[in-house]
C-alpha positions in Angstrom: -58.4 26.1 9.2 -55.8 28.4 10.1 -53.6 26.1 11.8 -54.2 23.6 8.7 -52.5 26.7 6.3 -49.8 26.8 8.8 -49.2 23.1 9.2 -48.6 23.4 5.1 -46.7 26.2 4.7 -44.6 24.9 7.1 -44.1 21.3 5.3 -43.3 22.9 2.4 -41.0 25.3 3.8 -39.2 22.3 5.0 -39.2 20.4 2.4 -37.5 23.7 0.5 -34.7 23.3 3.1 -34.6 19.5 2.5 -34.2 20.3 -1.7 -31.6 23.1 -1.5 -29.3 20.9 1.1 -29.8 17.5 -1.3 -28.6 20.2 -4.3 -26.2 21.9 -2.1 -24.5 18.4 -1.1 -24.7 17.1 -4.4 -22.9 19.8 -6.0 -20.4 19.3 -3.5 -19.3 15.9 -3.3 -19.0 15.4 -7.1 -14.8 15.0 -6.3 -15.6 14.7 -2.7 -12.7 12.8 -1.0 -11.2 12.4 -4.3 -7.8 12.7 -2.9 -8.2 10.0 0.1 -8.9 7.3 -1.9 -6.5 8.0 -4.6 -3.8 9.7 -4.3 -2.3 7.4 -1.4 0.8 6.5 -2.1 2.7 2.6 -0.7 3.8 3.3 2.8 7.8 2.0 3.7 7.7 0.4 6.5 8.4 2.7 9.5 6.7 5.7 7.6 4.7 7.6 9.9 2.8 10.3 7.4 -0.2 11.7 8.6 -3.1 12.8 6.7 -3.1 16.8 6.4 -6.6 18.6 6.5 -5.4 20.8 4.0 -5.5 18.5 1.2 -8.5 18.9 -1.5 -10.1 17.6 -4.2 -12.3 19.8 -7.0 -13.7 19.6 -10.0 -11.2 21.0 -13.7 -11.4 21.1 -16.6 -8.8 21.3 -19.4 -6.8 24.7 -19.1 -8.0 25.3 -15.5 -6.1 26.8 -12.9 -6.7 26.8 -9.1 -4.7 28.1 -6.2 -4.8 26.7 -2.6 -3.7 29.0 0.9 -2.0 26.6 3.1 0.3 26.7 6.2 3.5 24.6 6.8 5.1 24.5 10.0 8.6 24.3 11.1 10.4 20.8 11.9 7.7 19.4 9.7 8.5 16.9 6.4 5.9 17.4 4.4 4.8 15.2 1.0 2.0 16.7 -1.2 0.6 14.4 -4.0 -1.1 15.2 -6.7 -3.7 12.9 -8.9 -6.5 13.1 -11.1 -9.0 10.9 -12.9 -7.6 9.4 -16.6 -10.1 11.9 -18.4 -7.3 14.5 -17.7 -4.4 12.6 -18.3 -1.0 12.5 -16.6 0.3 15.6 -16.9 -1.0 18.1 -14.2 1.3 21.1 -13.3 2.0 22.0 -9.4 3.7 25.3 -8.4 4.5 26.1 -4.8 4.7 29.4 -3.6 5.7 31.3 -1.0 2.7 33.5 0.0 4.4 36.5 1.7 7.0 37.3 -0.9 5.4 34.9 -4.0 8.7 33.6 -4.7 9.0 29.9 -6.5 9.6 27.5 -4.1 8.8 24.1 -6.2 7.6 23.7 -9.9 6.8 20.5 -11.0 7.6 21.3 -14.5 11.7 21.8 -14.3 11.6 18.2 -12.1 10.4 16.0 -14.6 6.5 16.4 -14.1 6.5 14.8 -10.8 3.1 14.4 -9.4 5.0 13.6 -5.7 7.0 16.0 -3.8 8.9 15.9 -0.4 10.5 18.8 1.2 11.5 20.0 5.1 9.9 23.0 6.6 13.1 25.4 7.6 10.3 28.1 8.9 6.5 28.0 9.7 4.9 30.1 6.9 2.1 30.2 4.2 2.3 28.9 1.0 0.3 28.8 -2.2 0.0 25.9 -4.0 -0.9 26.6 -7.7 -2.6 23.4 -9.7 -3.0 23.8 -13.4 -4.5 21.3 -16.0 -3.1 21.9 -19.3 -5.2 22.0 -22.8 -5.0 18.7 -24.5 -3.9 16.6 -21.7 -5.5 13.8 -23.2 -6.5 13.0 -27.1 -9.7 11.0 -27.8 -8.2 8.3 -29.7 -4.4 8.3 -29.1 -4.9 5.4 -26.1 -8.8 4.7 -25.7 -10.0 7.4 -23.5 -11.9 10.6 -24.2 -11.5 13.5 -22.9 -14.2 15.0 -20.7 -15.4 18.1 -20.0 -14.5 18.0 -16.3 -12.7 15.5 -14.1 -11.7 15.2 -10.3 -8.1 16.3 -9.0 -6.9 15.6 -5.6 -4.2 17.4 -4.0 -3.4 15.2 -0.9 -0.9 16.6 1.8 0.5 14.4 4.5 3.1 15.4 7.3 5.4 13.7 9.5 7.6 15.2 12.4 11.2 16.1 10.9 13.5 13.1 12.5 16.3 14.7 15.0 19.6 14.4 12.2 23.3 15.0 13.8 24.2 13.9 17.5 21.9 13.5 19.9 22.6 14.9 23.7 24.7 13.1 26.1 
């Protein structure tokens, strides 16, 4: 008897776990790896960028802001890309910022609402990278699509090593 009342507590222990991890998952892989399948951009030929474990996708709604710690490394080209599903429309907002002194570094705003941008490392530091979705960034109506509630972003970050510029050694 008593190692029958044993035998079911423990089942249903387990099965507890087995719940809260389905939940936990689920709740985490609604954007999942939003930003590997779509935020890739057409490779050149001869481009070598790397996929950077920084990137991330999440979940926004419509006036949501989110910030991002990351590090970038000297003699590094970096290219961040941002995209999102059509339910938030096209016109997502990226700041960069320097993280020890919070000085602007890049605002997609004052270059045309560019969801791509390339730069060169001078200096291994930390950044913030700041992603807002503005109110009304799509109008039921105006081209088809509804807005929603909440959509996926992806902020994907790739890296290359900076190519050697001036004269090489003799």
């Amino acid at each position: 008897m008593r190692k029958s009342i044993i035998f079911l507590l423990s089942s249903i222990a387990i099965s507890n776990l087995f719940a809260q991890k389905r939940e936990l998952v689920s709740q985490t892989s609604v954007c999942g790896q939003f930003h590997k399948k779509y935020c890739k951009l057409e490779k050149e030929k001869g481009e070598k960028w790397e996929y950077n474990s920084q990137s991330r996708s999440g979940l926004f709604s419509q006036g949501m802001t989110s910030k991002i710690r990351c590090v970038i490394y000297k003699g590094m080209d970096y290219r961040m890309t941002l995209c999102a599903e059509t339910a938030l429309g096209d016109k997502l907002n990226f700041k960069i910022y320097d993280s020890r002194t919070n000085e602007l570094l890049f605002d997609n705003a004052s270059a045309d609402n560019t969801q791509v941008f390339e730069f060169q490392s001078a200096s291994t530091r930390p950044i913030i990278i700041e992603v807002f979705v503005p109110e009304g960034a799509t109008e039921s109506g105006n081209d088809g699509l509804k807005s929603k509630d909440a959509a996926c972003v992806g902020l994907l970050i790739e890296h290359k090593k900076t190519d050697i510029q001036g004269f090489t050694r003799y």
